[in-house]
N, C-alpha and C positions, 0 to 999 in steps of 0.2 A: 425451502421445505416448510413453509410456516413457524408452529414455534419448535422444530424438531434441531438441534445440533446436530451434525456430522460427522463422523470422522473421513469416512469415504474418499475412495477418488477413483477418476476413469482418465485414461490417455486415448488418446485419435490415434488409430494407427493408419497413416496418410497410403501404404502401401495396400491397407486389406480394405481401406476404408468401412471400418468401426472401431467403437468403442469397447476398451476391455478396462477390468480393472485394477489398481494399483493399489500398494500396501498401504493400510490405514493410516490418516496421520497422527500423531501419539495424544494430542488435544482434541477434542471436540471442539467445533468452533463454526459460528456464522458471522456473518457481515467485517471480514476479516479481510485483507490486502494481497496477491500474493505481485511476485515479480519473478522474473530467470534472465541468470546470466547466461551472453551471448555466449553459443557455442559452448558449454561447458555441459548441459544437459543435469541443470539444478535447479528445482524452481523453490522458492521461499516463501512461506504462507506466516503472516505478521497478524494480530492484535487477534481483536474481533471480540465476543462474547460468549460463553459454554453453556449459556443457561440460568448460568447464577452469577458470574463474574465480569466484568471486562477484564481482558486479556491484556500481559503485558509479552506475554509468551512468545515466540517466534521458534520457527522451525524450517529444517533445508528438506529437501527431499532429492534424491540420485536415481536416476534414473536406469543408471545402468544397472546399481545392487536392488533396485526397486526396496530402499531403505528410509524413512525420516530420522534423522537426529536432532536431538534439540540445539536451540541456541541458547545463548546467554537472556534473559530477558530486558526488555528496553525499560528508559526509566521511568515511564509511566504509560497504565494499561492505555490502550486506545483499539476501539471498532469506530466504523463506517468513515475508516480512514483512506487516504491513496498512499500508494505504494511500487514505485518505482525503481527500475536497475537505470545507474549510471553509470560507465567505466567498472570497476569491480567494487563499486558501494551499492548497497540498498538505502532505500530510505523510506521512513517512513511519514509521513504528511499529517499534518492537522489529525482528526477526530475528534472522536467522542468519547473522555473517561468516566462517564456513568453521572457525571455530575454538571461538567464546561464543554463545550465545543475547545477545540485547542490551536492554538495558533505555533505551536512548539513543532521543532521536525529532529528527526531521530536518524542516524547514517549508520549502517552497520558495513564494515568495513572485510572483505570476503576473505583476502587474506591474514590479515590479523586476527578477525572473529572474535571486533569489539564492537560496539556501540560509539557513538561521541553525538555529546550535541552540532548541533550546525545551528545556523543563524532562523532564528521566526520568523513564519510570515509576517505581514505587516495587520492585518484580520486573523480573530478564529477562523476557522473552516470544519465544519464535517459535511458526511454525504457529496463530496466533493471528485473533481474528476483530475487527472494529473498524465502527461503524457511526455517523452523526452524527444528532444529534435539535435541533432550533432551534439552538443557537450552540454548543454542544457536542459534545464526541465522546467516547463509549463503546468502551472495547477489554473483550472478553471471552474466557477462559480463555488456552489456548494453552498451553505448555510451558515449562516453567521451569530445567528439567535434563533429561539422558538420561533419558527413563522414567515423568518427572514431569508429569503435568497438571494445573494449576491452574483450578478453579472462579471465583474473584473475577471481580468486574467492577469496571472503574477508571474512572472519567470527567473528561476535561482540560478545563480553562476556561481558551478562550484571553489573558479578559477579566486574569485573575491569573496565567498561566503554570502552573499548578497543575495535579496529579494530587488525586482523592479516592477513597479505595475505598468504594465503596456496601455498605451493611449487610450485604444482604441478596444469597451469591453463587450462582451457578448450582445450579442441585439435585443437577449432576457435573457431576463435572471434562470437561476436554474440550480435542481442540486439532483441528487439519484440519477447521474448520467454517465457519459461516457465518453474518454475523449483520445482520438490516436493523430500524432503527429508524422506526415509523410515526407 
């Protein structure tokens, strides 16, 4: 929406096909992350910017009481981040704290309803794209510095804590995309 923040939200309803809308979420917020756990009918809307801040903020949203509650905040604010559900962690990927691109990822944990760090990428990243494939998770390209887009793709195992950069990187470089693993 340009420079307007948010609160809003609409759902697909797949039966009526269209759009209705959902209870506001309690932050204002753009270029922010979300994810949802499988089958649980919760989606998670992480960092992002209100205006005047990055966010370090995070929030669940339920879809059955059409309710947001907050979360705990992570430990440093981040937009134009990626953000992905693995198993019953969220996580939150690189971004942008208002000042570095961040190489730092963030796990929030569904049933405890904590934070912890996990292991860094091996690069910053913001504007980046991140997708999971069986018990893993792939982040791809995104920016590294002013200017700079990086091609690699890095894949974390949550099993070792570990980043690995795959051989073989994108054909270009690239950041503001989009990526889904089938």
């Amino acid at each position: 929406t340009g420079s307007r923040r948010l609160q809003s939200g609409e759902a697909l309803s797949e039966v009526a096909a269209s759009w209705a809308p959902v209870a506001p979420m309690l932050s204002r917020r753009a270029y922010f992350g979300t994810a949802a756990v499988e089958a649980k009918g919760i989606v998670f809307a992480v960092g992002g910017h209100d205006g005047e801040s990055y966010l370090a903020s995070a929030e669940r949203y339920h879809a059955l009481s059409n309710r947001w509650m907050p979360l705990p905040p992570m430990s440093c604010p981040r937009a134009y981040l990626a953000v992905q559900a693995l198993g019953q962690r969220i996580y939150a990927i690189g971004g942008y704290d208002g000042k570095n691109r961040l190489s730092s990822v963030e796990s929030y944990d569904v049933g405890s309803g904590l934070w912890s760090a996990v292991a860094a990428m091996h690069i910053p990243r913001a504007f980046l794209a991140a997708a999971t494939s069986s018990d893993r998770m792939l982040v791809f390209g995104g920016s590294s510095a002013p200017g700079l887009s990086v091609a690699s793709i890095t894949v974390y195992d949550p099993q070792t804590d570990a980043w690995e950069d795959m051989a073989q990187p994108m054909a270009e470089a690239r950041c503001f995309h989009g990526a889904v693993a089938a």
